[in-house]
N, C-alpha and C positions, 0 to 999 in steps of 0.2 A: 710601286713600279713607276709611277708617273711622275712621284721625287724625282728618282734616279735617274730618270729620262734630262730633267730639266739639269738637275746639277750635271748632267754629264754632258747636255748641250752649253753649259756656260764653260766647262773646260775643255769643249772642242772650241769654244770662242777666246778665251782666253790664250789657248795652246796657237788657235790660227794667227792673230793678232800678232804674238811672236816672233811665226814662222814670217810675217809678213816685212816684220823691222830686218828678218835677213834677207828676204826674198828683193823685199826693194835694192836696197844697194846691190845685189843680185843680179838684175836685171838691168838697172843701170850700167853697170860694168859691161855686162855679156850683153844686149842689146842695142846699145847707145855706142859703145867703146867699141864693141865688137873682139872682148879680149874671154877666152876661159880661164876666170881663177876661182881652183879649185883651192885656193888657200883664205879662200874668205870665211869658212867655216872655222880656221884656225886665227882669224881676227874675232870671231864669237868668242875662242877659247882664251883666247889671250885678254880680252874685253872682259871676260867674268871672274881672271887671275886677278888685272890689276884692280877692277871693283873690289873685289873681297880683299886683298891684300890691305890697300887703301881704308877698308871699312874698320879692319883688324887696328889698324896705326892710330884712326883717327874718332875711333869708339862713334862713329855716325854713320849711317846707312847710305843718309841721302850726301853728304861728302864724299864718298868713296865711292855714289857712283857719278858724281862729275868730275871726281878726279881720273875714273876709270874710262869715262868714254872721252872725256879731254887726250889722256894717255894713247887710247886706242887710236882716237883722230892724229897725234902728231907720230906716231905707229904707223899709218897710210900714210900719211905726209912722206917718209921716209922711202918706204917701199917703195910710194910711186914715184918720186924722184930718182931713185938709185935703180931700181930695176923693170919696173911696169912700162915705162916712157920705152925703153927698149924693148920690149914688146909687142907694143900695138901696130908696130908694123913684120912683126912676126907672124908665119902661119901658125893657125892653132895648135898643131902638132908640138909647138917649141914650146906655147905658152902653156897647153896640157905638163908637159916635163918640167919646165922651170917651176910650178906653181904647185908641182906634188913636192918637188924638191922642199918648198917652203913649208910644206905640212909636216915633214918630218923633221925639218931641223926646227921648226916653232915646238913638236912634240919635244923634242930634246931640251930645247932651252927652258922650256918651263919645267922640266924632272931636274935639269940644274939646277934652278936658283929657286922652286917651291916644293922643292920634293916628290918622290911618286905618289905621295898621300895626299886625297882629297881634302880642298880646302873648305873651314866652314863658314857661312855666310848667310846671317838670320835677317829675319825681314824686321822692320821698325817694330820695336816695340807697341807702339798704340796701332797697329794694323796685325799682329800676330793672332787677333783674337775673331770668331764668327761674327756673321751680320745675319739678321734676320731678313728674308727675302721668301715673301710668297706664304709665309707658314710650314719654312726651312731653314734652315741656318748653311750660310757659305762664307768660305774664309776670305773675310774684309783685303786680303793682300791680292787674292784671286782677281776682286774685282779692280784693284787699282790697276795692276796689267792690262786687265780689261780697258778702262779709262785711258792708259799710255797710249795702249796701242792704237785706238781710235783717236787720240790728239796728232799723232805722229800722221796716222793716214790721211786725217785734213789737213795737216799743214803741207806734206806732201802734194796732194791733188793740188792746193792753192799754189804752191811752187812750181811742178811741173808745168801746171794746165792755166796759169791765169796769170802767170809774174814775166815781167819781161825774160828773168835769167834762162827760169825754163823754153824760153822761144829760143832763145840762147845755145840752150842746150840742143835744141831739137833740131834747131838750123843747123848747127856744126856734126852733129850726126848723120841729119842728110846729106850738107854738100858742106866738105870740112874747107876748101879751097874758097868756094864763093862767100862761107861767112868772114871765112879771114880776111880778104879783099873789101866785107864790109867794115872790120877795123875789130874785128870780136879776136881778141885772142884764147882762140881754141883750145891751146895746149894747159891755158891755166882754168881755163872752164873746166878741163876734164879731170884736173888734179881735185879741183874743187870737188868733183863729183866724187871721184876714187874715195877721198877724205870725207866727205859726209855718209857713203855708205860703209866706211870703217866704224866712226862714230855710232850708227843705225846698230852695227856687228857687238857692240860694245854694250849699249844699252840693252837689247834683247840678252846677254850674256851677263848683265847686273843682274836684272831684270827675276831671270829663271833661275839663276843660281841660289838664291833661297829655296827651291822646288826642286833642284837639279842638284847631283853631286859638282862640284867645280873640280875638274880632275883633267889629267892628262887625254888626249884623244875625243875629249866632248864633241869635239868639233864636226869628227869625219860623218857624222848620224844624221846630224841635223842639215849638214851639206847636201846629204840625198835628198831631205827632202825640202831642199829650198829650192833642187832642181828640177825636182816633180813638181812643185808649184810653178816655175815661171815656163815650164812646157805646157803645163795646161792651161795657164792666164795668158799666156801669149807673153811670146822675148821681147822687153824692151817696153810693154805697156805695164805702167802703175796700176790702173784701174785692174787689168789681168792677174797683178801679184795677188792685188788684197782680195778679190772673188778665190780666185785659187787654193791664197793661206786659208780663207773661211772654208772653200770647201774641204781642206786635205786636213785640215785641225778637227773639222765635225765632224770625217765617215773616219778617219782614225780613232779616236776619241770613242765616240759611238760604237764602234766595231769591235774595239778592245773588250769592250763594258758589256757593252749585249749581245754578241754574237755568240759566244760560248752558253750565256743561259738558254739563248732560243735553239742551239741545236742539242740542249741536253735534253730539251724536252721534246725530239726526235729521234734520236739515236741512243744507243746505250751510256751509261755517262765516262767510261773509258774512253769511248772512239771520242766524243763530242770535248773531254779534254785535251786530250791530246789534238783534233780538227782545230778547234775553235781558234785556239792562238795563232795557230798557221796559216788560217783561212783569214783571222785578223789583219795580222801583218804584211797581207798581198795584197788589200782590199785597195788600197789609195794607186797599186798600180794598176792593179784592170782597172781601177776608173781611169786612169791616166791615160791606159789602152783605149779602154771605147769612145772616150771624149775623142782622142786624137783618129780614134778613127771617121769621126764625122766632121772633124775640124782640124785637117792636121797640122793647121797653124795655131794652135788652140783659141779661148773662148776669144778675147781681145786682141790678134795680133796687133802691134804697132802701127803697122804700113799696112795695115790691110787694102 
C-alpha cells in the first residue's frame, strides 16, 4: 500500500508539473492581458500534433519536440497578430465566442491534415525503461517530466519575479498607458507573452503525448483543468499556478487511485464501484469550492 501511495504521489507530481506548463501561459494571458482564451487548450493540442508528426519525419524524440514547440510558438505569433490584438480591447463575451470559435476549427484542421486516428509518439528510447527509486521501480520518462517541469517553474519564477522583462510585464499590466510613456512598448511585450505561453502549450503537449493518446479534441479536458488551477492559485500569479497544478495533479491523481479501494472496504463492492469513479472525478472541484470559499480570490491572488 505504501508503494502505491508514493508512485501515485509521483504521478500526481508529474501530472501537476504539466498542468502547470498550461496553467502558466494560462494565467498570463487571462490575468496579465486580461483576455479568455479558451483556445489555448487547442495550442496543447496542436503542440503535441506537430511534436509527433515532426518526431515521425525525423526519427528523434528530442527534434520533434523543438521543432514542435518552435512550430506552436510561430502558431501564437500568428494568432496574436491576426486576431488576439483585436481582442484585448474586447469585452469577454466576444473573446469567450471568438476563441471557441478557434477550438473547433483547430478540431477540424487537424482531422484534415492528421486524420481522426490517434497519432503515436514513443518517449526516447534510453528513457522508455524503469528506475529504481526507494526499493520500487518508476518509469525513468516519468521522471524526466518531473525534472521539465520544475526547470520550466524556475526559470519562470526568475523571469517574472527577478528579470527586468518581468517588471516589464507587470508595469504594463498595471497601468498600460504610464509604461508606454516610460518607452516600454507594451503591445510587443504582450505578443512576447501570448508566444511564450503557446510555446509552454507546446511542450506540455510533446511532453504527455508519450502517456497521452495525441488525438483530435485532447485539448477541451485539460482546458478545464488549467482553469480550475489558476482559480484556485489566484488569476495572474505564477507562484498561484504552480501551488495549484501541485495541488489539482495530487488529489486527482490520489483520488482516482485510492478512493475507490477505501470506499469498497465500506460499502458493498457494487455501490463503491460505481461511487468511487464519480466521487473521484468531482473531488478537485469541491476542493476548488471550499478553497474559494475562504479565499475567493484564491491561494495567491496577483493584486492582492
Amino acid at each position: 500500500m505504501l508503494q502505491l501511495i508514493l508512485e501515485q504521489t509521483l504521478n500526481g507530481l508529474q501530472f501537476g508539473l504539466m498542468l502547470f506548463l498550461l496553467a502558466a501561459g494560462l494565467t498570463l494571458v487571462f490575468g496579465i492581458m486580461d483576455c479568455i482564451n479558451l483556445a489555448h487548450g487547442s495550442l496543447y493540442m496542436v503542440g503535441a500534433y506537430f511534436v509527433a508528426a515532426a518526431t515521425q519525419a525525423a526519427d528523434s524524440f528530442w527534434i520533434g519536440l523543438g521543432v514542435g514547440v518552435l512550430g506552436a510558438a510561430v502558431l501564437g505569433l500568428l494568432l496574436e497578430l491576426t486576431l488576439f490584438r483585436r481582442l484585448y480591447q474586447r469585452d469577454h463575451l466576444s473573446q469567450v465566442l471568438a476563441t471557441f470559435a478557434l477550438i473547433l476549427i483547430a478540431n477540424e484542421a487537424v482531422r484534415v491534415i492528421w486524420g481522426p486516428a490517434a497519432l503515436l509518439l514513443n518517449p526516447p528510447e534510453a528513457l522508455a525503461g524503469p528506475v529504481e527509486i526507494g526499493g520500487f521501480f518508476y518509469p525513468a520518462y516519468r521522471l524526466l517530466i518531473i525534472a521539465f517541469g520544475m526547470a520550466v517553474a524556475l526559470l519562470l519564477y526568475l523571469l517574472v519575479a527577478r528579470s527586468r522583462i518581468g517588471m516589464w510585464v507587470r508595469a504594463g499590466a498595471a497601468n498600460r498607458e504610464m509604461t508606454e510613456a516610460l518607452g516600454i512598448n507594451v503591445r510587443a511585450l504582450f505578443t512576447a507573452v501570448f508566444v511564450f505561453g503557446a510555446a509552454l502549450c507546446a511542450l506540455a503537449g510533446g511532453l504527455l503525448g508519450p502517456l497521452l493518446a495525441v488525438q483530435v479534441g485532447m485539448g477541451e479536458s485539460v482546458l478545464i483543468l488549467a482553469f480550475v488551477v489558476i482559480i484556485i492559485g489566484g488569476i495572474g500569479s505564477i507562484r498561484g499556478a504552480l501551488v495549484g497544478s501541485l495541488i489539482v495533479g495530487t488529489v486527482d491523481t490520489l483520488g482516482r487511485a485510492l478512493l475507490p479501494s477505501l470506499l469498497r472496504a465500506l460499502l458493498p463492492a457494487d455501490a463503491a464501484s460505481t461511487l468511487g469513479p464519480a466521487l473521484a472525478s468531482i473531488l478537485i472541484y469541491l476542493l476548488m469550492a471550499a478553497i474559494l470559499f475562504f479565499k475567493p480570490q484564491g491561494l495567491f491572488p496577483a493584486r492582492a
